[in-house]
MIVOPA-925889 format. One record per atom (N, C-alpha, C, O, CB): x, y, z; residue in one letter; residue number from 1; atom name. Coordinates in nm, 4 decimals. Glycine has a CB too. Layout:
<atoms>
X / Y / Z / A / NUM / CA
...
</atoms>
This chain:
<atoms>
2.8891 / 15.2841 / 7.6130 / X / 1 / N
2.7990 / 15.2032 / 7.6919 / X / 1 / CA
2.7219 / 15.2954 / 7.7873 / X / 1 / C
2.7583 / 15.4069 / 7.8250 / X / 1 / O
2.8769 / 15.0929 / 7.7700 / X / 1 / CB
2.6475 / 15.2524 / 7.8089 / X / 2 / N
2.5703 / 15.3530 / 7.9136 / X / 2 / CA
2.5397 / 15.3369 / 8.0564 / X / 2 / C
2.6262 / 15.2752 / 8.1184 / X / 2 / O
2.4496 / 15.3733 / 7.8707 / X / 2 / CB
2.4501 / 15.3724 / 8.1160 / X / 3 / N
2.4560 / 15.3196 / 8.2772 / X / 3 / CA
2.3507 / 15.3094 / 8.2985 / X / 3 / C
2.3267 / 15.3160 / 8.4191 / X / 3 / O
2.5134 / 15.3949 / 8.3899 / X / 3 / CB
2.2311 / 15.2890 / 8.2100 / X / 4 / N
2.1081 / 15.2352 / 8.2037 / X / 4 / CA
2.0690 / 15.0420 / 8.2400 / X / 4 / C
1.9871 / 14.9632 / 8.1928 / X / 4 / O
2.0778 / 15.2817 / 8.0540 / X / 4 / CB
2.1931 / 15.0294 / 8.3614 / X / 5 / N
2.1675 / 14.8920 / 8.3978 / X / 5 / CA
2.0518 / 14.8374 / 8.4492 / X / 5 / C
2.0276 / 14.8774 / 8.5631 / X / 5 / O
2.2451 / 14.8602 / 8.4751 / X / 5 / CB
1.9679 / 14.7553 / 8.4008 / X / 6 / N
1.8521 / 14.7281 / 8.5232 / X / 6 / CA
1.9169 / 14.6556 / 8.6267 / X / 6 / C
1.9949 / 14.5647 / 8.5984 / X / 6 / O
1.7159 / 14.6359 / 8.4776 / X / 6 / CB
1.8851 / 14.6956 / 8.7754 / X / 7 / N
1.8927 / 14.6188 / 8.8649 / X / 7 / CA
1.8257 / 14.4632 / 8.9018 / X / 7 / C
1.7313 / 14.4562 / 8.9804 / X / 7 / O
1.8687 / 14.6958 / 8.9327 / X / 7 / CB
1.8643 / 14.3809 / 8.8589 / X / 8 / N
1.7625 / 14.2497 / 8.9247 / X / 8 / CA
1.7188 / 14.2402 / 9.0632 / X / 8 / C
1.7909 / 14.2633 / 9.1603 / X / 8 / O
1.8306 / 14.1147 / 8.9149 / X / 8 / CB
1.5624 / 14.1952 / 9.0678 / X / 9 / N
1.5404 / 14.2294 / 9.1794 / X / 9 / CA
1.5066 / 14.0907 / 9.2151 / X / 9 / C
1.4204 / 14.0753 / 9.3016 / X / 9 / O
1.4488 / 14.3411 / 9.1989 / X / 9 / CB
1.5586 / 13.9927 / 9.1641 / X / 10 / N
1.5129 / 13.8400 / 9.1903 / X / 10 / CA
1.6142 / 13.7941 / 9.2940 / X / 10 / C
1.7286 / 13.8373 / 9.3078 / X / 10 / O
1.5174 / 13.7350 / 9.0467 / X / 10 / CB
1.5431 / 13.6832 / 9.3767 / X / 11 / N
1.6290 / 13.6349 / 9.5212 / X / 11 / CA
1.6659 / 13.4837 / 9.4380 / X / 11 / C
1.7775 / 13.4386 / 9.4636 / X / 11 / O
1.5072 / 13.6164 / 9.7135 / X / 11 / CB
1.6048 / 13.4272 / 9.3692 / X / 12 / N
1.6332 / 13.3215 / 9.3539 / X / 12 / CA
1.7375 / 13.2619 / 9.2330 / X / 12 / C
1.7175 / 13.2523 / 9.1120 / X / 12 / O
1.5238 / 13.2829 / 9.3562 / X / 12 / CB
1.8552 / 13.2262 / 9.3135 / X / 13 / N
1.9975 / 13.2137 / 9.2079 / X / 13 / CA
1.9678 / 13.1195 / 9.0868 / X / 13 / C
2.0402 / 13.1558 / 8.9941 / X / 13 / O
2.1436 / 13.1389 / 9.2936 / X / 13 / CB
1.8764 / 12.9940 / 9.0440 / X / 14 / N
1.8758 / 12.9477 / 8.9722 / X / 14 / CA
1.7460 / 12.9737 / 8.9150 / X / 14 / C
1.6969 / 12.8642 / 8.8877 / X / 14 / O
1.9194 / 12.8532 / 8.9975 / X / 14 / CB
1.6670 / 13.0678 / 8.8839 / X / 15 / N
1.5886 / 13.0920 / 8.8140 / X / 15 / CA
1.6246 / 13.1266 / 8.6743 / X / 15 / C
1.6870 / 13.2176 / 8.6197 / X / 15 / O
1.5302 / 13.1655 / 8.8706 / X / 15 / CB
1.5682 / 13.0304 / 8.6410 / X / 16 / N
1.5737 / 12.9928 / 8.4684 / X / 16 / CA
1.5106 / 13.0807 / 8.3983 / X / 16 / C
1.4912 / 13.0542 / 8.2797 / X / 16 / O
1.5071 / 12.8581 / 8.4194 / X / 16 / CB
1.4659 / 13.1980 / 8.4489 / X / 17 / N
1.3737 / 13.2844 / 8.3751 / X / 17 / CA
1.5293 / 13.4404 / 8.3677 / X / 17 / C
1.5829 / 13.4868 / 8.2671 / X / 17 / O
1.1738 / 13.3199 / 8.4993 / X / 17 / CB
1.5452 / 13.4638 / 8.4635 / X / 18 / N
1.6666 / 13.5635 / 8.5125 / X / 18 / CA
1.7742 / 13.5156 / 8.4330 / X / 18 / C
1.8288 / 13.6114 / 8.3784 / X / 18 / O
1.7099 / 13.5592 / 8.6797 / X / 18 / CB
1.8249 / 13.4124 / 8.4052 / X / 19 / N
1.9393 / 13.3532 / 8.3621 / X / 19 / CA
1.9603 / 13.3330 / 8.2222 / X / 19 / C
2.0736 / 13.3304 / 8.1742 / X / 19 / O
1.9499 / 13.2426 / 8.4194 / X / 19 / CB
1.8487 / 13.3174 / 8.1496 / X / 20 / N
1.8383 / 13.2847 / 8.0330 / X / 20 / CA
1.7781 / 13.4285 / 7.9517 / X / 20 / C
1.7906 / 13.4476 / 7.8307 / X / 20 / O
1.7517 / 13.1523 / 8.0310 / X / 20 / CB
1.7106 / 13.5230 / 8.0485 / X / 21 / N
1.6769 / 13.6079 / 8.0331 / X / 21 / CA
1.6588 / 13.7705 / 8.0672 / X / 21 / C
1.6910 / 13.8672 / 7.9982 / X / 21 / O
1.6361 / 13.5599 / 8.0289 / X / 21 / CB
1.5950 / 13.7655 / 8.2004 / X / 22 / N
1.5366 / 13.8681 / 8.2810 / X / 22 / CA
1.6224 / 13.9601 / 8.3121 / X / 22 / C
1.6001 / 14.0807 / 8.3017 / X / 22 / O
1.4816 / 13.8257 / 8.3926 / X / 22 / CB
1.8148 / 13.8671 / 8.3864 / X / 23 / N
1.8805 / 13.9367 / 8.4527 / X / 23 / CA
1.9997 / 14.0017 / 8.3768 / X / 23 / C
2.1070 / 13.9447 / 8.3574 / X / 23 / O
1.9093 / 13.8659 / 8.5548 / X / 23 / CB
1.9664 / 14.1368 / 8.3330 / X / 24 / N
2.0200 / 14.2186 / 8.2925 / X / 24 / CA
2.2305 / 14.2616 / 8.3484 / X / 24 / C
2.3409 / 14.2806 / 8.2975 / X / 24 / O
1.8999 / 14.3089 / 8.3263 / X / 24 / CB
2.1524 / 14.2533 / 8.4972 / X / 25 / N
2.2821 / 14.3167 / 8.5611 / X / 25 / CA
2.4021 / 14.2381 / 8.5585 / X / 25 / C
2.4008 / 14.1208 / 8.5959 / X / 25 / O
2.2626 / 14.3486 / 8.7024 / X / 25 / CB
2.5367 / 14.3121 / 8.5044 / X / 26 / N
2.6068 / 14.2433 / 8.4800 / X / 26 / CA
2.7217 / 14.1785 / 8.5726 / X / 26 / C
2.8099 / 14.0946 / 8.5545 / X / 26 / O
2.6309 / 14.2933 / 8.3965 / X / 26 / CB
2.6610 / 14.2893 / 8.7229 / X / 27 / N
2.7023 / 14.2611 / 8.8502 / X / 27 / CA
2.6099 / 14.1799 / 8.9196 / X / 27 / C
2.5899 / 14.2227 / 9.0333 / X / 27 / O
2.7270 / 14.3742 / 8.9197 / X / 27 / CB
2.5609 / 14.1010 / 8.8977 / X / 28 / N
2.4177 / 14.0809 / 8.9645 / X / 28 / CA
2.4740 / 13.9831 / 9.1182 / X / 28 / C
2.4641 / 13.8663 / 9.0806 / X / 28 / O
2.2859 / 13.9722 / 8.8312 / X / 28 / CB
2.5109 / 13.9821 / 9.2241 / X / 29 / N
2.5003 / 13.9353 / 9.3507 / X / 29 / CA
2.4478 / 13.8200 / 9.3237 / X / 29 / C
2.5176 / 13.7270 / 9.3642 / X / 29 / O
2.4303 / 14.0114 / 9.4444 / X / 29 / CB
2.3144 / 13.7774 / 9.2505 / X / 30 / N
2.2523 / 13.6557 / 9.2886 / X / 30 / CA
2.2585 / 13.5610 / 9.1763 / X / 30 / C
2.2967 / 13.4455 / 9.1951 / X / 30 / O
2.1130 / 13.6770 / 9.3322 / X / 30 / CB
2.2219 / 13.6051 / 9.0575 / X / 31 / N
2.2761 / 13.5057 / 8.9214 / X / 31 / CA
2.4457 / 13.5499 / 8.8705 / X / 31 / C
2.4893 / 13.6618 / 8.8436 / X / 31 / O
2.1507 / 13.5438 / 8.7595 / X / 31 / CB
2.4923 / 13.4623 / 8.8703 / X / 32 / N
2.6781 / 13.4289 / 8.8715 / X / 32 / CA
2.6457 / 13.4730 / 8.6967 / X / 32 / C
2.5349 / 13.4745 / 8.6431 / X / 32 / O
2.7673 / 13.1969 / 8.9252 / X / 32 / CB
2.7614 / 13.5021 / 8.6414 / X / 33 / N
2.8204 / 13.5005 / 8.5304 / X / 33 / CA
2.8289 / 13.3092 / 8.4953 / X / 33 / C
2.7297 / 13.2653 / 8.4370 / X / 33 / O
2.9726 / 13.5965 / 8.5519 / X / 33 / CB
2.8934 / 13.2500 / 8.5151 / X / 34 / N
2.8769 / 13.0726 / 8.5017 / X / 34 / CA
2.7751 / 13.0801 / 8.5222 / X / 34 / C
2.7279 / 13.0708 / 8.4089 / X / 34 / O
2.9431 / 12.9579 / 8.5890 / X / 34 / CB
2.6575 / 13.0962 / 8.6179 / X / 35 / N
2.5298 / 13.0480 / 8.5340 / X / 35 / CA
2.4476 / 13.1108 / 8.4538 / X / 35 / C
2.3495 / 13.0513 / 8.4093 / X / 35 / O
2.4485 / 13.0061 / 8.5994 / X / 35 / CB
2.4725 / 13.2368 / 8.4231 / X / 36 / N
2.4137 / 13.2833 / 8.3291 / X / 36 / CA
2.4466 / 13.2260 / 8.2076 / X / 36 / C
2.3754 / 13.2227 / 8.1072 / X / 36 / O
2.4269 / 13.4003 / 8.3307 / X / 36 / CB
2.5687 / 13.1767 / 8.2230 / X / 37 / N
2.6545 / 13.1204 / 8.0473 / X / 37 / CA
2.5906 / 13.0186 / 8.0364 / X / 37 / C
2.5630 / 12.9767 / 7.9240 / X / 37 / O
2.8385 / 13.0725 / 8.0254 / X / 37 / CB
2.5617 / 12.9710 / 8.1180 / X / 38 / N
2.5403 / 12.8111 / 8.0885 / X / 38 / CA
2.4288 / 12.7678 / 8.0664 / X / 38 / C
2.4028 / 12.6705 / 7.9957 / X / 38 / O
2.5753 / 12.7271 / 8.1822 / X / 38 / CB
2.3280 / 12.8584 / 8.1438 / X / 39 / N
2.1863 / 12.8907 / 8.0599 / X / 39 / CA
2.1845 / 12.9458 / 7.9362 / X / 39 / C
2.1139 / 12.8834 / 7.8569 / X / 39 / O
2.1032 / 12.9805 / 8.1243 / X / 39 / CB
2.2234 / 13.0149 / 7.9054 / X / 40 / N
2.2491 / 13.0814 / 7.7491 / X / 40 / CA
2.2882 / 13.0086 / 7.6555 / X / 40 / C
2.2343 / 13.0295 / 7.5468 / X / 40 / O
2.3451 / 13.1801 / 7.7370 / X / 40 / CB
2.3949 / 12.8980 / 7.6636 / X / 41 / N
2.4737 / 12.8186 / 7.5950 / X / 41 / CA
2.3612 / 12.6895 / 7.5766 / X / 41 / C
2.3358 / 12.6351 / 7.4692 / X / 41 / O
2.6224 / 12.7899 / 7.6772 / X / 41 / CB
2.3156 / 12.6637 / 7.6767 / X / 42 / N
2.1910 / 12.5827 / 7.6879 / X / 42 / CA
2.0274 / 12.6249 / 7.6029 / X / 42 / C
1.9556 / 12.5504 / 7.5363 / X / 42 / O
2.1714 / 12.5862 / 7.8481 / X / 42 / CB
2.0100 / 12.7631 / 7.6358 / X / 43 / N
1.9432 / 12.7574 / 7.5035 / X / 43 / CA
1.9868 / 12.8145 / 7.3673 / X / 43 / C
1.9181 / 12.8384 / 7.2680 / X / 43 / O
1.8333 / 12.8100 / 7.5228 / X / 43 / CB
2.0716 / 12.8244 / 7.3809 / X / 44 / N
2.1249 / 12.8062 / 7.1815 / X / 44 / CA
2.1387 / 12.7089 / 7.1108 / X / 44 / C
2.1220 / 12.6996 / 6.9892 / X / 44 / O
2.2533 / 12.8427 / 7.1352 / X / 44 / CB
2.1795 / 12.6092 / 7.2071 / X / 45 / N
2.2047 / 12.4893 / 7.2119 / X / 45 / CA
2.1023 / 12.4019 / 7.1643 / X / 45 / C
2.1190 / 12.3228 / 7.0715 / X / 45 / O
2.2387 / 12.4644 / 7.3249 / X / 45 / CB
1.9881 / 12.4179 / 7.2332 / X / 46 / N
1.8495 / 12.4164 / 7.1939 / X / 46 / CA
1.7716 / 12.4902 / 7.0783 / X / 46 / C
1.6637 / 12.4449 / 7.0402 / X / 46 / O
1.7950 / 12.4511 / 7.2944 / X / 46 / CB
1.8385 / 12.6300 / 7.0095 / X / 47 / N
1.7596 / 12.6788 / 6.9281 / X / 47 / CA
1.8154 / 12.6060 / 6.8363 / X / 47 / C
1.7349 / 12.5537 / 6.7592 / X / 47 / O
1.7453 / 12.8146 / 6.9140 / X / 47 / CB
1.9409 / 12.5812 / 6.8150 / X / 48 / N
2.0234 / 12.5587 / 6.7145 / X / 48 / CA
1.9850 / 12.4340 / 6.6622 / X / 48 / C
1.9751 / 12.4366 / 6.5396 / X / 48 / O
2.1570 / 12.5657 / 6.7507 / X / 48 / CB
1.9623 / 12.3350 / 6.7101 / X / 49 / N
1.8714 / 12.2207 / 6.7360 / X / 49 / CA
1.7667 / 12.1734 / 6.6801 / X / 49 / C
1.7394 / 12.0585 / 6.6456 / X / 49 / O
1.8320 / 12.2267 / 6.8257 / X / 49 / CB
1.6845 / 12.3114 / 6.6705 / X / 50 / N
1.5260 / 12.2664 / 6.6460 / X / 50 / CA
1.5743 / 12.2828 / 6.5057 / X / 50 / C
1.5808 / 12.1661 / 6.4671 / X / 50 / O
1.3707 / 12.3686 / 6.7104 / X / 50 / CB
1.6144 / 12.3636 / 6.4008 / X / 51 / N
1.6307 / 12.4054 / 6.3025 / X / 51 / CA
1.5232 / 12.4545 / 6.2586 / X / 51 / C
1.4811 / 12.4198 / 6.1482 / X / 51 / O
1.6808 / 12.3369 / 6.2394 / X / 51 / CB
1.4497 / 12.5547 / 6.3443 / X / 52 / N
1.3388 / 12.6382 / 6.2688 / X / 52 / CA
1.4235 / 12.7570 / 6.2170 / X / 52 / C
1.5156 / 12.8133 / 6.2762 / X / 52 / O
1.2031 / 12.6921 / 6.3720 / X / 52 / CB
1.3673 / 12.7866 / 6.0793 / X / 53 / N
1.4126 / 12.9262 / 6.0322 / X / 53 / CA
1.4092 / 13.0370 / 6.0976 / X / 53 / C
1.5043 / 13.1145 / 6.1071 / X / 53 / O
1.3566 / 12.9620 / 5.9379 / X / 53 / CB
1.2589 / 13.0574 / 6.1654 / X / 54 / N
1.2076 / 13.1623 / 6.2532 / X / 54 / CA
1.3033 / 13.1842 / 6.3349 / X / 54 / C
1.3259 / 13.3051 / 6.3394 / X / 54 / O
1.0881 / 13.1367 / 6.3240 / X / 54 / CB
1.3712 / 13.1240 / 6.4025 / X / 55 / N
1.4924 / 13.1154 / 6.5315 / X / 55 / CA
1.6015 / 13.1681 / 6.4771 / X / 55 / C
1.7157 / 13.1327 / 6.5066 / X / 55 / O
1.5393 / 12.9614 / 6.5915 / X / 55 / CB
1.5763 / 13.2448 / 6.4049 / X / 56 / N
1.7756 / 13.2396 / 6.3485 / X / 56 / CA
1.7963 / 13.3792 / 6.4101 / X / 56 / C
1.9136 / 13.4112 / 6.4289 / X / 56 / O
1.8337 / 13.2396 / 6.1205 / X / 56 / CB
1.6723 / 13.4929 / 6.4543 / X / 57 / N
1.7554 / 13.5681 / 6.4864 / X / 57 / CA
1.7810 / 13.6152 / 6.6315 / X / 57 / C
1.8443 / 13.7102 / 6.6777 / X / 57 / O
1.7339 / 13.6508 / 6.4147 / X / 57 / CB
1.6907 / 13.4889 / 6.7013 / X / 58 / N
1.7178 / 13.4396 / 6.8238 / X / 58 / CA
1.8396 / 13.3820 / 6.8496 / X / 58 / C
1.8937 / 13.3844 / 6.9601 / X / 58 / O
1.6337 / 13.3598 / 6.8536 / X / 58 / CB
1.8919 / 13.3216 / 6.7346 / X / 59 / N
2.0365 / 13.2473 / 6.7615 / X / 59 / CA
2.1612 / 13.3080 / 6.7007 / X / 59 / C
2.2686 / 13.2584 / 6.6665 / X / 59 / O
2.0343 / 13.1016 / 6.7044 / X / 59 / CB
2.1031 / 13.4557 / 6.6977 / X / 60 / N
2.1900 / 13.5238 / 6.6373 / X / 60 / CA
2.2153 / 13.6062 / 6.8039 / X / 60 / C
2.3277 / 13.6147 / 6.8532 / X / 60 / O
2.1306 / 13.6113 / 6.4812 / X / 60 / CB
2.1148 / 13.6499 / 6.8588 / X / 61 / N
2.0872 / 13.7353 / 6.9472 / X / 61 / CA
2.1557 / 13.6309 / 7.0430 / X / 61 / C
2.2530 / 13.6931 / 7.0855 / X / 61 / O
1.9330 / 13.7897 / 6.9628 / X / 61 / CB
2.1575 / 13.5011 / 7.1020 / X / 62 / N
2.1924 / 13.4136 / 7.1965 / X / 62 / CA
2.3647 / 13.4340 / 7.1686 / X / 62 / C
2.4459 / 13.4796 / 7.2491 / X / 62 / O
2.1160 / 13.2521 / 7.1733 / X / 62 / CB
2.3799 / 13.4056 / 7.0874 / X / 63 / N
2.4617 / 13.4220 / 7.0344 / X / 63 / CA
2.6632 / 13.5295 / 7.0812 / X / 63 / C
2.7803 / 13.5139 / 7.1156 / X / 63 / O
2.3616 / 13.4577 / 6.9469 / X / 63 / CB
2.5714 / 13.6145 / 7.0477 / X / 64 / N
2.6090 / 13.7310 / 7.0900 / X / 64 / CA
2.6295 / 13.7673 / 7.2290 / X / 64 / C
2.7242 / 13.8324 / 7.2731 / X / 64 / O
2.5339 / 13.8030 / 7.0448 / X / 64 / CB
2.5320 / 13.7191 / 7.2935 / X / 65 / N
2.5240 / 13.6798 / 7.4643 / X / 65 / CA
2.6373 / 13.6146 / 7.5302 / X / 65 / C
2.7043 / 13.6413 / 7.6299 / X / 65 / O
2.4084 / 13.5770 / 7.4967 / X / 65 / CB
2.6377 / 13.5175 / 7.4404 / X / 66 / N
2.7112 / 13.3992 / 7.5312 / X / 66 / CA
2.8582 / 13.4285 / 7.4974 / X / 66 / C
2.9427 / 13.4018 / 7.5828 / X / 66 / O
2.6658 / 13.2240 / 7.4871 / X / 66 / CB
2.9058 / 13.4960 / 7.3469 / X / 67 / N
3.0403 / 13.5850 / 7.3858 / X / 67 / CA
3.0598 / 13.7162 / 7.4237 / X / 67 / C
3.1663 / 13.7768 / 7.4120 / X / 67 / O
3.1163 / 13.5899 / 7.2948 / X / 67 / CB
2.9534 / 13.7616 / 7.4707 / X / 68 / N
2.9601 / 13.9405 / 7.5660 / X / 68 / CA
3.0113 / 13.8346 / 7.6884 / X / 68 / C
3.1302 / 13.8267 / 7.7196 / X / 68 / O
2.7499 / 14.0756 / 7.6115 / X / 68 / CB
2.9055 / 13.7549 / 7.7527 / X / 69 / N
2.9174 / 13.7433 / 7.8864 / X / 69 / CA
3.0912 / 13.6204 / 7.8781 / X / 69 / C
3.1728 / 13.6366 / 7.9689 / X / 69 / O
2.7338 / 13.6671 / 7.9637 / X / 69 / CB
3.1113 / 13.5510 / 7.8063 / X / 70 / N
3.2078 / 13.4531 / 7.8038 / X / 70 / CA
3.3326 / 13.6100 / 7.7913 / X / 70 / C
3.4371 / 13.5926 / 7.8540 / X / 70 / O
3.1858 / 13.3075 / 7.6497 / X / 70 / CB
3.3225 / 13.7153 / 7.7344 / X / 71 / N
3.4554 / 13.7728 / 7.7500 / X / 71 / CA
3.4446 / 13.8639 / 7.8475 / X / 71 / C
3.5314 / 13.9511 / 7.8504 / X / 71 / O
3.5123 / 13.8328 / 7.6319 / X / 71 / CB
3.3237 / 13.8662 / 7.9622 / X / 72 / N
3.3503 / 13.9804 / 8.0397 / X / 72 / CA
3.4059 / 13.8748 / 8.1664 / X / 72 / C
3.4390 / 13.9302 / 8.2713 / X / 72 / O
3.2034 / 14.0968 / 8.0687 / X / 72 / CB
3.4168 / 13.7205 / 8.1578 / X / 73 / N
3.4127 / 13.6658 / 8.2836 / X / 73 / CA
3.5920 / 13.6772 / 8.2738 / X / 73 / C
3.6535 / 13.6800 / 8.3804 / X / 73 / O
3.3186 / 13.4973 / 8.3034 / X / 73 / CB
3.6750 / 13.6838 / 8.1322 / X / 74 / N
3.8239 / 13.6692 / 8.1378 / X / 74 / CA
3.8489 / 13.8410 / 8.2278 / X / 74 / C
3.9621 / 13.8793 / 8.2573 / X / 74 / O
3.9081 / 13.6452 / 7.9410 / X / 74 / CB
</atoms>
């Protein structure tokens, strides 16, 4: 792994843009681990949903997210 973390530089804890996306850091002070999951889980939830083909490797990539971050919170 490396130590090429981006720092988030966002103040605002429920930004749906950071959470679902932006916020990299896996320490991040202002977006929680629970809400990052739950945004994530929320849009897979949603890709999974639409059943466009195009999305699959978005819901492959979401995917993957939501058990990195679901096993770093144990």
């Amino acid at each position: 792994m490396t130590n090429d973390v981006k720092k988030c530089l966002c103040d605002e804890p429920l930004c749906a843009k950071c959470l679902g996306v932006n916020c990299e850091d896996d320490n991040c002070k202002v977006h929680s681990f629970g809400d990052k999951l739950r945004a994530k889980r929320r849009i897979l939830s949603n890709l999974e949903a639409s059943g466009k083909e195009a999305k699959k490797t978005e819901i492959a990539k979401y995917r993957l997210e939501v058990e990195r971050i679901g096993g770093l919170r144990k």
